[in-house]
N, C-alpha and C positions, 0 to 999 in steps of 0.2 A: 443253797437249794431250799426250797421252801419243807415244812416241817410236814408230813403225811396227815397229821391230823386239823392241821391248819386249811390245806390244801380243800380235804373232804367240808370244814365249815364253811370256808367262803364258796366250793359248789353249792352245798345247798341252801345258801344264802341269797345266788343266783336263783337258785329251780324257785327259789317259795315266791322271788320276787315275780318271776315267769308264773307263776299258776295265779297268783293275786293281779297281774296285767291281763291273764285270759284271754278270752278274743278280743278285746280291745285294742289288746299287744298286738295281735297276730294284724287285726286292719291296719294297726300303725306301719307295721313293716310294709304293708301293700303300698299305702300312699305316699310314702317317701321312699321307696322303691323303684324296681325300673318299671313295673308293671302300671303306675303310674304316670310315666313320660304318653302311655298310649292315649291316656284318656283326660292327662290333667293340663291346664296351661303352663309354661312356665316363662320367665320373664323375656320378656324381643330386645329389652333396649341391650345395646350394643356399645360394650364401654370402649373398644379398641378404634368407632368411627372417628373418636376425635385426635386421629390419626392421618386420618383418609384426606382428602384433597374435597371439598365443594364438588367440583366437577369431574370425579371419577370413575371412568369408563365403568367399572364393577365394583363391588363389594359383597361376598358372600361372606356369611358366619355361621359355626356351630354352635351353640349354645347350650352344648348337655356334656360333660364326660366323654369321651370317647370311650372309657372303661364300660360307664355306664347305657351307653347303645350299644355295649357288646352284646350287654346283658340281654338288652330287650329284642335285639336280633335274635337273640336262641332261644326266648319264651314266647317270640311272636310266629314259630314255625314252630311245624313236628315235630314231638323228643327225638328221631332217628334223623331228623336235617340240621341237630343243633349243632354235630361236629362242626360242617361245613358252614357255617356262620363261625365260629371260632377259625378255620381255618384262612376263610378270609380275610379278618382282622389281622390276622396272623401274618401274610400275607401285604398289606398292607403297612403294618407297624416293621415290618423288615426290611419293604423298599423302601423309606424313609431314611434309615442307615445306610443303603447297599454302600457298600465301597468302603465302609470305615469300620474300626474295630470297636463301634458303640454299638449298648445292649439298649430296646426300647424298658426293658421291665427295670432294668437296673441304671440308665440316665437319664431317661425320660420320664417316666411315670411317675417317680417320686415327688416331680413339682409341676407336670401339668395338671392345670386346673381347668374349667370350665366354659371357657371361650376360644376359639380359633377362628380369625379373621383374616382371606385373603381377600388383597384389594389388586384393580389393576389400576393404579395411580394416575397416568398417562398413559396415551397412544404414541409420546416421543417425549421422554423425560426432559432432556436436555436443547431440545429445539433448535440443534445444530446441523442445519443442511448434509454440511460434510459428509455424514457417519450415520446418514441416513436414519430412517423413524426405527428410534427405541421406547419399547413401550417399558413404563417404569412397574415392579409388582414387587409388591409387599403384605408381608406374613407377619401377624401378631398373634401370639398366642399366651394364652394367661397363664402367668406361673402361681402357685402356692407357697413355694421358697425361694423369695427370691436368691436369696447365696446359691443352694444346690442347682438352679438354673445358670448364674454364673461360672458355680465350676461346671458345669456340662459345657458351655459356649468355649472356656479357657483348653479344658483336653481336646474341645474337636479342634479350633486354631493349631491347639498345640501338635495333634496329627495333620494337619496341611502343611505346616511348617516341615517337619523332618519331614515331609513329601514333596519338598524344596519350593514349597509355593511363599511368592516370597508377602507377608503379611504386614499391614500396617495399622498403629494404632491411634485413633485420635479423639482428644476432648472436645466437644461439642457442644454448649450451652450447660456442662454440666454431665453430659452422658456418654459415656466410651464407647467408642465406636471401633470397632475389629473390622475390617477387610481387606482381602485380596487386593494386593497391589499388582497391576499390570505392566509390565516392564515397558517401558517406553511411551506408553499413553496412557495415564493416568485418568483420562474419563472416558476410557473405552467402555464397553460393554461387556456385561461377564463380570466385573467387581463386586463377587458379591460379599456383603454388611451385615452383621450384628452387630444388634446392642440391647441390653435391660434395661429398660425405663423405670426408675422409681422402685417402686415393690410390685408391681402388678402386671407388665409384659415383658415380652423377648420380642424383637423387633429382628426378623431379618427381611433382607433385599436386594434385586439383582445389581444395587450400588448404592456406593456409598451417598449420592445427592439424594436419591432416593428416604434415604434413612433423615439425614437435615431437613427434608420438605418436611416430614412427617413432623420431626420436632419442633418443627417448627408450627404446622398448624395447631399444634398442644398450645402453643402462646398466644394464640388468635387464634378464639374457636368461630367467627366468622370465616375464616381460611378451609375450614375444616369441612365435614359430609354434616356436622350437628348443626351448623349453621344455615342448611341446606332447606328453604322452607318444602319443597315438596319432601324431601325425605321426614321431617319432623312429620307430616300429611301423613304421611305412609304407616309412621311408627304409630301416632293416633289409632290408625284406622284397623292398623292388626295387630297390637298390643295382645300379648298374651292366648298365643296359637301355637306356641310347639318349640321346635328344635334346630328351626336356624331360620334367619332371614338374611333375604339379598335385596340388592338395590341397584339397579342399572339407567345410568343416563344416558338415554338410547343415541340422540346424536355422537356422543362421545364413545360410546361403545360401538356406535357402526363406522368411525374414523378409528380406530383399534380395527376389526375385523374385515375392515376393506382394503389392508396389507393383501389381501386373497380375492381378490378380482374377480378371476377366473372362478372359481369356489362358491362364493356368495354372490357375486351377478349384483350387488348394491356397487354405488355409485359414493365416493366418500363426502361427507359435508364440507359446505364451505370454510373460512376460516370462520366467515361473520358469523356462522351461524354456532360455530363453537367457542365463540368469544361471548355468548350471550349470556348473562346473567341469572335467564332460564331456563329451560329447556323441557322436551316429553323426559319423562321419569317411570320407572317400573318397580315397585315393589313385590318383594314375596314373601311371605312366614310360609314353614314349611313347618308341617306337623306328621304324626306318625298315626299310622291308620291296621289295625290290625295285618289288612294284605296289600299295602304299599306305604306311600308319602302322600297328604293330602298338602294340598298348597293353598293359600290365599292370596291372591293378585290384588292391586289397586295401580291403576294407572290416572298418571296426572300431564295433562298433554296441556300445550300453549294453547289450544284454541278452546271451542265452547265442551265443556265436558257433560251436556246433558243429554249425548245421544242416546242413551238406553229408554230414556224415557218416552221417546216417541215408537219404540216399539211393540206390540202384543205380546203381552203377559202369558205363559202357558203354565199349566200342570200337570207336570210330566210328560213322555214321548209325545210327539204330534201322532196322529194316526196315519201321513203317511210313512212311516219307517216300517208298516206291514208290508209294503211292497220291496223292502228292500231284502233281500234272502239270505240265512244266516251267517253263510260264509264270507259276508263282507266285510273287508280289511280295512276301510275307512267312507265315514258318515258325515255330513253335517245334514242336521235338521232344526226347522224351526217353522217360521210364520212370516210372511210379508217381508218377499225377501228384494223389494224393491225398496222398501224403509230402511231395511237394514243396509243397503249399498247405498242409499242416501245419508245416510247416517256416519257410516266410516270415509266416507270422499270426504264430509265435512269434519271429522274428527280427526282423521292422519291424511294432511296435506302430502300429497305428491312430492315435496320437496324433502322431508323424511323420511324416515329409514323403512316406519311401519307400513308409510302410505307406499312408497316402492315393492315390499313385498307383496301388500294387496291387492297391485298394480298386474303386476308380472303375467298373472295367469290372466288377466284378462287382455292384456297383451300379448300374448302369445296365442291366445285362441284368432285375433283381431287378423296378427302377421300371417296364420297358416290357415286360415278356414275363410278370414274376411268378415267375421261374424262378430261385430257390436255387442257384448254380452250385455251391458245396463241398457241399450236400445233397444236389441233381441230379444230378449226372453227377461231379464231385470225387473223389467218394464210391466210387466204384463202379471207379474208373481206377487198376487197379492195377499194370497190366501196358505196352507201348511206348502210346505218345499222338505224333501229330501234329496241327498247326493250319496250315491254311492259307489266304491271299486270295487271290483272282486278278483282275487287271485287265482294264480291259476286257468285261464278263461281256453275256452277249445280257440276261440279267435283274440287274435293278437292285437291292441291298442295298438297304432301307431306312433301314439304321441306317450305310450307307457306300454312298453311292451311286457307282456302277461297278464296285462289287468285290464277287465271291461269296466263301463260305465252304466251308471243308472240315474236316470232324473225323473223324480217324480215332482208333480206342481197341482194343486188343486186348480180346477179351474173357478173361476169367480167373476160372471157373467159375461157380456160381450167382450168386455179386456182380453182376456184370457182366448176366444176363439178367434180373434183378430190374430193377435200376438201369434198363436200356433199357425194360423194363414201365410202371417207376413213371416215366419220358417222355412217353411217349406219354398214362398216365391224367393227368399234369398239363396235356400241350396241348391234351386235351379239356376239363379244368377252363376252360383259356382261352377255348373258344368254335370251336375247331379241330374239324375231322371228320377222322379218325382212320381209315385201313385200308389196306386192301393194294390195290395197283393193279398188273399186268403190264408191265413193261418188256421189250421183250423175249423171253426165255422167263424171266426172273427175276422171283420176288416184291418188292416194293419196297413198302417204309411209307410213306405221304404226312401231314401236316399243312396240312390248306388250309380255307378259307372261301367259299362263294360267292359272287359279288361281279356285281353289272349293269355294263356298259359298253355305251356309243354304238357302233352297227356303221355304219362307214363305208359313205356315199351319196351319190350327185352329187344325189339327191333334195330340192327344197327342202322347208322346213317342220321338222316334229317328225321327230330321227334316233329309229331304232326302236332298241330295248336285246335287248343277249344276255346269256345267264347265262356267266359261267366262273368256272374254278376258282382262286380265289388263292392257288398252295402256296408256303407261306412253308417247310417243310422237309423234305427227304425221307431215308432212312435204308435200310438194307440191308447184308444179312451178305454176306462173301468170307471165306471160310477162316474163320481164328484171329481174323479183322478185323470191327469192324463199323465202318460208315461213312454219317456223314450229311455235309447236303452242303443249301445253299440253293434248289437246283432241280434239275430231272431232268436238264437236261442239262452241269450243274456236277458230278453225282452220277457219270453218262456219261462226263464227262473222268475221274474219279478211277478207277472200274473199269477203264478203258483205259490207266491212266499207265504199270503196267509194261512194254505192249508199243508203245505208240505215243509213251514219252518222259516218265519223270519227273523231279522236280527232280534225284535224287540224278545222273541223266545229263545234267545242264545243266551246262557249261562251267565260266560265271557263281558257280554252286552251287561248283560243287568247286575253283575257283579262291577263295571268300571262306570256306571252312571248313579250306582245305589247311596255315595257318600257326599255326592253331589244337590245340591237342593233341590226340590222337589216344584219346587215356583219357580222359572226360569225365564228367556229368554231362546233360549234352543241348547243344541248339543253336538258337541265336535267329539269323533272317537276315533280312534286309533288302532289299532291290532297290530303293534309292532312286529310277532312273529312273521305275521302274514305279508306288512309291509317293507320289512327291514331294505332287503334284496333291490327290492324298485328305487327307493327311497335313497340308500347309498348310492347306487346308479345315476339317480338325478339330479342328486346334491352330494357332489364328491369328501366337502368338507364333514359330513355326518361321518366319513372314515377314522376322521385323526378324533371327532367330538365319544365315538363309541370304545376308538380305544384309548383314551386317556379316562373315560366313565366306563373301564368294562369291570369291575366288579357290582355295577348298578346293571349295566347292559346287559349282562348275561341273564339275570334275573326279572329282565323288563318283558312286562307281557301286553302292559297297552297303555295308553295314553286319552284322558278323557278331560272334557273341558265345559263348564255351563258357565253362566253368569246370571246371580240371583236376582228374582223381581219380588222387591220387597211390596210391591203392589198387593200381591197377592196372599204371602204368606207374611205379615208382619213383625212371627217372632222370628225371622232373620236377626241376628244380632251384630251384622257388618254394616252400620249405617255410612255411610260414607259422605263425607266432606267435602261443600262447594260441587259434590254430583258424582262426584273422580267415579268413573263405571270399575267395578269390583268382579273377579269371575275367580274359580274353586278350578283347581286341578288337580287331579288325581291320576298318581303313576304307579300303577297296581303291576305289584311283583310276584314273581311264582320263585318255586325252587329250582 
């Protein structure tokens, strides 16, 4: 036991050192702190990619403590919501365990260290028709010790084993490999592998071949993701942004997620196209923003990468998002939005994953309306464009039920009153009647059809029918502006947004586009509370994506998207490489 008066010299030996560091001390603890993750870079490169496969559907990584994002979770919220940040750590470091008699604070923590890396290696590990597409995934995580990471690896074996699982062990180029032996087929699926590499990972995966690729690509880092030249693009381009980066090779990840068909509605790639040497690529650095995750994108596609440049430069919202009225649940706005649909036909070909989703909506308005969107309207948008939905709506979307629509389009000289002409003579082709109606004192274009419905009776017997009007779209000029709109009184909201409240003066709004850059190209938003509902509805796969991310989901308040023009604001500092177009996202969280 230490001697009382000893004890009392070396405290104040401490305090004299504490008052001679002064505030100097006290910023030091700021900046190597968690309060630091918020605001400082810290390093992207990714020691566990030379792990990874070249060509690997996914790779996401943490890159800060786990311990230490506890921390900055409960200093980035209220003192009274910091339980509940602890809780959900808490929560999560326990399902990590379920099922075994292992503590996170007392086998885990002692030697995790500062990196965790999952990869989805393969969309069919072992490329055996038989036993149908198995997708290969693998979990590296950095240890601190490595011995106390192998005994942690040796007690869990050692609980599957008395749990009659029957285990096997094997040398491997030098690294012991642990896994589940499957009685009768040994390269079934479900095998799943440990092993510690060296002093610096824990390797596990859903098999053992799995775990050999990996060590393998450590001896040929051409084999590997480091070898990858658009990922090395990517790591240039967002070096030193935050607290974790991913990395998606989009053909190979939509051959992975088109196991779901039905779900994703993509079409899977060919072989040739996933034999190729190169492929579109997505990077992200993910960084921490007081009230969410900021991200950085850089995208590296096979064909010409300098679409952004052919479009207009803005500073900040376009003027028209005034028309679009506060409660709207999802926006894009921008400028010449006939460049821009020239620009990404050229930039994600059809025969990829991105050009397919870009595709779809314009396809599906072609199948049920018959209406050419880059012919129709594309065409003619050359000047500000907004889009809006609103929830909630007194009249029911057909094609999104609860949600109306809002288009607003500057007009910009004869194009523009052509283009609205040749509208209208198309939704007569469809069967539409076609004219002018008074709203108001204002002339107003309708598209509707006549339609009988039952008029409510306490009367038994046969209910008697009335005619009405079913206007599927109406349309009308303001200013410089023309604006159509799902129903008249959707049309109603958007004339009155400037005085009675539009997006651009919603809170919500200017809190999810505020970390975003200020020189853009336009702006994609999101209101997930508003749109969750629809959105799972439409796209069933968002069900299994919210509840495998629900302690992010619960917390998600909205979703916002620009792409900076370094045209205008030069001290952007994401210069970006051979053109690769670059965009910020931002997924702003509530409590």
């Amino acid at each position: 036991m230490m001697n009382r008066n000893l004890f009392f010299t070396v405290l104040g030996a401490v305090a004299l050192v504490l008052c001679l560091l002064g505030a100097g001390g006290f910023y030091e603890i700021l900046a190597t702190g968690p309060v630091a993750l918020l605001r400082e870079p810290v390093e992207t490169r990714v020691e566990a990619a030379m792990f990874v496969p070249r060509q690997a559907p996914l790779m996401t990584s943490l890159l800060v403590n786990v311990d230490k994002l506890e921390d900055v979770g409960r200093l980035a919220v209220a003192p009274k919501l910091r339980g509940q940040v602890r809780e959900e750590f808490d929560k999560i470091k326990k399902g990590v365990l379920a099922n075994t008699d292992l503590n996170y604070h007392k086998d885990i923590e002692p030697w995790l260290g500062d990196e965790i890396t999952f990869a989805v290696t393969s969309s069919d590990f072992d490329r055996e028709q038989g036993n149908g597409r198995q997708a290969g995934y693998l979990l590296a995580v950095e240890t601190k010790s490595p011995q106390r990471s192998r005994d942690f690896l040796e007690v869990l074996w050692a609980q599957n084993a008395s749990n009659g699982v029957e285990v096997a062990v094997e040398n491997y180029q030098g690294v012991k490999l642990i896994y589940r032996q499957t009685p009768g087929n040994a390269d079934s699926g479900g095998n799943w592998a440990s092993a510690v590499v060296g002093d610096r990972f824990v390797l596990f995966a859903n098999h053992p071949k799995v775990l050999r690729d990996a060590i393998n690509n450590v001896q040929a880092q051409n084999l590997s993701l480091k070898g990858n030249p658009a990922y090395q693009e990517a790591i240039a381009n967002m070096a030193s942004t935050g607290i974790g980066l991913s990395f998606i090779n989009v053909e190979q990840f939509t051959a992975w997620i088109s196991d779901r068909p039905g779900e994703t509605g993509l079409k899977p790639p060919s072989e040739r196209v996933l034999a190729a040497q190169t492929s579109p690529s997505l990077g992200i650095a993910l960084g921490l923003n007081r009230q969410g995750l900021l991200a950085h994108t850089i995208w590296n596609g096979s064909t010409s990468t300098e679409w952004a440049t052919s479009l207009p430069s803005l500073l900040g919202p376009v003027q028209a998002l005034q028309y679009l009225p506060e409660q709207t649940a999802f926006a894009i706005a921008g400028a010449d939005l006939n460049q821009l649909w020239l620009a990404l036909e050229k930039g994600f070909p059809e025969s990829g994953a991105v050009g397919q989703i870009l595709r779809q909506p314009v396809a599906m308005v072609r199948s049920r309306w018959g209406l050419d969107l880059p012919e129709a309207i594309f065409n003619w948008v050359q000047g500000e464009y907004a889009i809006g939905l609103l929830p909630q709506s007194s009249v029911e979307n057909v094609d999104n039920p609860g949600l109306a629509w809002i288009f607003v389009a500057q007009k910009s000289g004869d194009t523009a009153v052509k283009g609205i002409e040749q509208l209208d003579a198309i939704a007569q082709e469809q069967g539409f009647s076609v004219g002018p109606v008074s709203w108001g004192n204002r002339p107003i274009s309708t598209w509707s059809k006549l339609t009988t419905k039952p008029v409510p009776t306490k009367a038994k017997g046969t209910q008697p029918l009335q005619i009405a009007a079913d206007i599927r779209a109406v349309h009308t000029e303001i200013g410089a502006y023309e604006i159509f709109a799902s129903s008249l009184e959707t049309l109603t909201a958007a004339i009155d947004a400037p005085t009675t409240g539009s997006i651009v003066s919603n809170p919500d709004f200017q809190s999810a586009i505020a970390p975003l850059p200020q020189s853009n190209y336009g702006y994609f938003y999101l209101d997930w509370l508003a749109s969750e509902e629809s959105l799972t509805r439409r796209f069933p796969v968002l069900r299994l994506v919210t509840l495998a991310g629900k302690p992010l989901f619960q917390r998600l308040q909205s979703i916002s998207l620009s792409s900076p023009a370094p045209a205008i604001d030069p001290a952007i500092d994401l210069q970006p490489i051979k053109g690769s177009p670059l965009a910020d996202l931002f997924i702003r969280l509530g409590s």
